[in-house]
C-alpha positions as CSV (number, residue, x, y, z in Angstrom):
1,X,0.0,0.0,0.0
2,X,1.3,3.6,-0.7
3,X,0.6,6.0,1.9
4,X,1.5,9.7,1.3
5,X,1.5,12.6,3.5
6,X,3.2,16.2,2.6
7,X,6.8,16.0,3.9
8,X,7.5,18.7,6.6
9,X,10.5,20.4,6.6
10,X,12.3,18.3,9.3
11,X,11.7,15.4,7.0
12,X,13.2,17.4,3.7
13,X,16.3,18.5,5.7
14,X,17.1,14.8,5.6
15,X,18.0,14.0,2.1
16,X,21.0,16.1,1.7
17,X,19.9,17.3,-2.1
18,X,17.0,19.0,-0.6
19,X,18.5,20.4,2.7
20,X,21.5,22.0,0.2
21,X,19.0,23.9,-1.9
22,X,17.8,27.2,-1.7
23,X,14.5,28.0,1.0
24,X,13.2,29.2,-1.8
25,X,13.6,26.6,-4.2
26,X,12.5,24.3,-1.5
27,X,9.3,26.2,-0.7
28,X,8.4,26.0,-4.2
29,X,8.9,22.4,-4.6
30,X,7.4,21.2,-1.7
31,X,4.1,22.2,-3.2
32,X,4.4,19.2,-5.2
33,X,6.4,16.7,-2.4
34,X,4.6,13.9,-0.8
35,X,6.2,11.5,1.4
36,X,5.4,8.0,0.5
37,X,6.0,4.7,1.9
38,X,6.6,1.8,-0.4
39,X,7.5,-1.8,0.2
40,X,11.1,-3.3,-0.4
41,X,11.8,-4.8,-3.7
42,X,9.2,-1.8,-4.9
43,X,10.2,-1.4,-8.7
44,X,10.5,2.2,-9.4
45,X,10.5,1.9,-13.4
46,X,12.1,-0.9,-15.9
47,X,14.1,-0.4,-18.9
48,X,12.9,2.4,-21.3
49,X,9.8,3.4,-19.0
50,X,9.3,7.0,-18.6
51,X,9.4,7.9,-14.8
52,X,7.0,10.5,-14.3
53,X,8.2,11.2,-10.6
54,X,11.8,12.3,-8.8
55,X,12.7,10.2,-5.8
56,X,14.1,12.2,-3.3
57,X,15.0,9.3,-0.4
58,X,15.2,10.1,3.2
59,X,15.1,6.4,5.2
60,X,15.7,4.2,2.6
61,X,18.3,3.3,-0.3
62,X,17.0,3.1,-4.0
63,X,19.2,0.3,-6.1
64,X,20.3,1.0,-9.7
65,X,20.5,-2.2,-11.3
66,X,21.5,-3.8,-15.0
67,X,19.8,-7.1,-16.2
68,X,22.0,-9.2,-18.5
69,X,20.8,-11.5,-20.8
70,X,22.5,-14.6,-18.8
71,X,19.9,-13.5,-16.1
72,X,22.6,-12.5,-14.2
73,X,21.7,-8.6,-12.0
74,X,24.2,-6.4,-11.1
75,X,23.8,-3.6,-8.8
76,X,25.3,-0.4,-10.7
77,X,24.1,2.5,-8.4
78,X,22.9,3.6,-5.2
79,X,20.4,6.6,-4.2
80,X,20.2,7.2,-0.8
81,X,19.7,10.2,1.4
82,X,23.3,11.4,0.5
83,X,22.8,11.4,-3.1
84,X,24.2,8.7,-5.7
85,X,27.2,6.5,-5.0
């Protein structure tokens, strides 16, 4: 289930991309920031999808990952709170 709430300013100071931008910038994209809660293993988007939303993580860690055609899955990124590794 996806729950979403509007994310207070507490909870925006927590990802570090947020928290570094402008108040200003911040106030005007909070208009459209809503916290939600999704399940692990969630799949964000697949190969070629258009993603119509920005994640902006603040307790979790998102998982870039590449499919080869053995099957094999490589983890090739990481989003987290602190931006990409």
């Amino acid at each position: 289930m996806v729950r979403l709430v509007r994310m207070t300013a507490a909870m925006m100071k927590r990802n570090l991309l947020l928290a570094r931008m402008k108040a200003e910038d911040r106030k005007h994209l909070n208009r459209r920031l809503k916290l939600t809660t999704l399940p692990q293993g969630k799949i964000l988007a697949e190969p070629g999808q258009k993603q119509p939303n920005a994640c902006f993580p603040i307790h979790c860690i998102i998982s870039l990952t590449t499919s080869f055609s053995t099957g094999h899955v490589v983890e090739t990124g990481m989003i987290g709170p602190e931006g990409i590794d």
